[in-house]
C-alpha positions in Angstrom: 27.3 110.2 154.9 25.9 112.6 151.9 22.8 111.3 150.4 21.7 112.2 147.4 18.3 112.5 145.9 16.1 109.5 144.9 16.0 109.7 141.3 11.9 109.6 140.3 13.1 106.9 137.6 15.9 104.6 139.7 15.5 101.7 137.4 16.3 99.4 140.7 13.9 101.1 142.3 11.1 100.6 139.7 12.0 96.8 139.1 11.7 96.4 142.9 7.9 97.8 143.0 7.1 95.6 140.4 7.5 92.6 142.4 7.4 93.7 146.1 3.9 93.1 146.0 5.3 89.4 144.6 7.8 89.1 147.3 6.0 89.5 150.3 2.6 87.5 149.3 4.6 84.7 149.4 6.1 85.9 153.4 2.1 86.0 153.7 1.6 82.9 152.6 4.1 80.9 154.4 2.8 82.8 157.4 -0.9 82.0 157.0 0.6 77.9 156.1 2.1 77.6 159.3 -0.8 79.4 161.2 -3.0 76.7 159.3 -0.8 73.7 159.9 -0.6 74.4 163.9 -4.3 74.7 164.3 -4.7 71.5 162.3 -2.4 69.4 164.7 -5.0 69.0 167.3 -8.2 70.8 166.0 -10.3 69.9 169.1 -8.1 70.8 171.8 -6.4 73.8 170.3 -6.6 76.8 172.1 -8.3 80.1 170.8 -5.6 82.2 169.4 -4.8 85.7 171.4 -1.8 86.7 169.4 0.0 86.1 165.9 1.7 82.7 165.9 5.5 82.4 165.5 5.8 81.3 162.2 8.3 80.5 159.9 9.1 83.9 157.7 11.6 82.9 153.9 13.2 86.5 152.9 15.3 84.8 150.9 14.2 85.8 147.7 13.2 89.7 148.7 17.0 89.4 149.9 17.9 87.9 146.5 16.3 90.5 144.6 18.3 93.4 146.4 21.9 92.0 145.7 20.7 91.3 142.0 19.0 95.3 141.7 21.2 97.2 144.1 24.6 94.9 144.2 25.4 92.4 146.6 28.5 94.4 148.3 27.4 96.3 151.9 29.1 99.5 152.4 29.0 100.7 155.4 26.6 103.8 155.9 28.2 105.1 158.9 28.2 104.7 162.6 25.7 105.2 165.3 25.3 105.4 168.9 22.0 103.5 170.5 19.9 106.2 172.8 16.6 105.6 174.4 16.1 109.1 173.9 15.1 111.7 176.9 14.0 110.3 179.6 10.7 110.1 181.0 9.5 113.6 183.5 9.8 112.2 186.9 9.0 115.1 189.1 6.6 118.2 188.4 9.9 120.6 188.0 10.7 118.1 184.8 7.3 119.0 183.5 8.1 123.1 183.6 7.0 125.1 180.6 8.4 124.5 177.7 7.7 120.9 177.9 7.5 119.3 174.5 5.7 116.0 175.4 5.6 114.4 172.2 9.3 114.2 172.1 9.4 112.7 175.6 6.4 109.8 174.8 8.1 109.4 171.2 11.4 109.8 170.6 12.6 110.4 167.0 13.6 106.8 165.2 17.0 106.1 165.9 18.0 105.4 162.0 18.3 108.1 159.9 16.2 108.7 156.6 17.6 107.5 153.7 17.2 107.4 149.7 17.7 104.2 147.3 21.3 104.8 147.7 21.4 103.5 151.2 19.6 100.3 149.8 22.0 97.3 150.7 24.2 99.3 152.3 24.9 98.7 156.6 24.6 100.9 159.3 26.7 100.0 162.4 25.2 100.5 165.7 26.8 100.5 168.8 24.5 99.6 172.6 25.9 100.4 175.5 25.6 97.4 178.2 23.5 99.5 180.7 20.8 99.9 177.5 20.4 96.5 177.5 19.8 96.0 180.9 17.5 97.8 181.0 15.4 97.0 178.0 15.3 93.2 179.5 14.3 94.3 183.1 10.8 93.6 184.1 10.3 97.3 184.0 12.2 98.9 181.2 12.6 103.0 181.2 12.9 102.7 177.0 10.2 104.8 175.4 10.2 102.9 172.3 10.1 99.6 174.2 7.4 100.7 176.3 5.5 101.6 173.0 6.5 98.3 171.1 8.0 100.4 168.4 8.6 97.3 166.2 6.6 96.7 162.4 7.4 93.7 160.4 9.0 89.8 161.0 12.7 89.2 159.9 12.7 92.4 157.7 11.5 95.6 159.7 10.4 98.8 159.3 13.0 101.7 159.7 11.9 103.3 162.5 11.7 99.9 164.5 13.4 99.8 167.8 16.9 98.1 167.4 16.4 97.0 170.7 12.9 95.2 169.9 14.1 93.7 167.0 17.0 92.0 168.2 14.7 90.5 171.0 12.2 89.6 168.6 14.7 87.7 166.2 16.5 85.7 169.5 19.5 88.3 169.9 19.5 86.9 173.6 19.9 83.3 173.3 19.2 80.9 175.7 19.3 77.2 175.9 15.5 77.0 174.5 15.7 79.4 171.3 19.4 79.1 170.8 18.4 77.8 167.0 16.5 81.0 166.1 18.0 82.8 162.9 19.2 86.1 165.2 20.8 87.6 162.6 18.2 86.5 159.1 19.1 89.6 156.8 22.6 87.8 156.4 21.9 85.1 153.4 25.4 83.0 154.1 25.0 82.9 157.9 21.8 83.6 160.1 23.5 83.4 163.2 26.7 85.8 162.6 26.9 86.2 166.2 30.5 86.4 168.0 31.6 87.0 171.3 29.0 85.2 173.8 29.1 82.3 175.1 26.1 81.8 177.6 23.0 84.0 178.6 23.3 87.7 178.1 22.0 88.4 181.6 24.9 86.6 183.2 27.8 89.0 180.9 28.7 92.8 181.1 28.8 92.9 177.5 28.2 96.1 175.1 27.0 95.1 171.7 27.3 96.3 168.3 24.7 95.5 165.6 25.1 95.5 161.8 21.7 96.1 160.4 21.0 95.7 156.7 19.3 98.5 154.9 16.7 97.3 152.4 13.4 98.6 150.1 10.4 99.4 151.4 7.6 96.6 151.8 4.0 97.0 151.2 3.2 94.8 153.6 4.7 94.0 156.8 3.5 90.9 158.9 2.8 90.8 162.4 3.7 87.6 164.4 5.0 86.7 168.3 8.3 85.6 168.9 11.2 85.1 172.3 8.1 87.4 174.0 7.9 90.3 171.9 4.5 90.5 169.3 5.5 92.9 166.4 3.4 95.1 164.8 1.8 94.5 161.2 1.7 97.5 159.0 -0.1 97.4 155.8 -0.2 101.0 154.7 2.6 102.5 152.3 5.4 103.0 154.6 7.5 106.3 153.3 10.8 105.3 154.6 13.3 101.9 153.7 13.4 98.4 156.0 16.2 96.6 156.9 17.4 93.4 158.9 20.0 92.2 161.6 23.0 91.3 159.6 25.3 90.7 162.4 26.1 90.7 166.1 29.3 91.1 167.9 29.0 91.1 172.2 31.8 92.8 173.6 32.7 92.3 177.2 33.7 95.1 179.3 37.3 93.7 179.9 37.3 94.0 176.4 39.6 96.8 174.9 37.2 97.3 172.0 33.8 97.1 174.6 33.9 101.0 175.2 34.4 102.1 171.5 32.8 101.4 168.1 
């Protein structure tokens, strides 16, 4: 996809910053509600807090504000193919000279920089079946999972794991979280899921995510959800955000399951 450059006076852009800061105090404010209303429900028995609460997060009007600044169409950006990048140095021969370690212990974000032009636009992204298996094992081999790459609640940080974020939104349903919104960037339907029918460690499946590209927050919230805590962030963030838009499973007996 060419990208142009962001324009120093995007008109979107500069209505946007003028109410961001809007926007997401009242994300913080629903969060610190339902914090405050679960501690009130039995305030001599509650237990002291060791992580953020799972609370209800309303993106509604941040997502409102994009289609009325940016348009409400969602090209698609382009297509891309999940990695967990190179894979941990098992033996001292891995670790021979020239061995960039960074690389290994961080692996460059997944999603590409973009300008304001990519703002309400979708990438596509395809994961492989053997990805996700191994980013749900009890000991996954990820990088970015084993660093809990993930910023933000509903609406994410760019260079948050895919991975992590479909785990933290409820991408792998089962009977007890089957009602979470897995896919809450989408404003007619927050479970645009297709193609599974039970518990994604009982299917072969390959899965392709549509994630929604969106602008940068100032803030974003922290909170605990389907066993993965996300990461708050509250310094300028130089890149965009986005949000799962939609899932499709593919089995493997699936023409399609090999192929985005």
């Amino acid at each position: 996809m060419a990208t142009t450059e962001a324009s120093h006076t995007h008109p979107a852009r500069d209505a946007y910053r003028q109410t961001q800061g809007h926007i997401y105090d009242l994300q913080e404010t629903l969060l610190k509600s339902a914090r405050s209303q679960e501690a009130e429900k039995s305030p001599e028995t509650a237990p002291v807090a060791t992580a953020a609460a799972a609370p209800t997060v309303n993106s509604e009007q941040l997502l409102a504000h994009t289609d009325e600044n940016f348009g409400s169409q969602h090209p698609v950006l382009g297509e891309l193919q999940y990695s967990a990048g190179p894979a941990r140095p098992q033996t001292p021969a891995d670790k021979l000279f020239p061995y960039d370690y960074l690389r290994h212990a961080m692996p460059a974000p997944l999603i590409p920089a973009c300008d304001d032009s990519a703002i309400n636009g979708i990438w596509r992204i395809f994961i492989p079946h053997e990805e996700l298996r191994d980013a749900l094992s009890a000991t996954p081999a990820n990088r970015r999972i084993c660093n809990n790459e993930i910023w933000g609640s509903d609406i994410y940080t760019d260079d948050s794991d895919v991975i992590l974020v479909l785990q933290h939104c409820g991408a792998f349903a089962t009977a007890k979280n089957s009602a979470a919104k897995r896919t809450p960037a989408n404003r007619t339907n927050c479970n645009a899921v297709s193609g599974l029918t039970g518990p994604l460690q009982n299917a072969e499946c390959d899965l392709v995510v549509d994630i929604l590209m969106l602008p940068p927050l100032q803030n974003y919230a922290s909170s605990n959800r389907n066993d993965v805590e996300s990461r708050a962030w509250s310094t300028t963030h130089d890149g965009l955000s986005y949000g799962i838009y939609a899932l499709e499973f593919r089995p493997r007996s699936s023409p399609d399951a090999t192929s985005t």
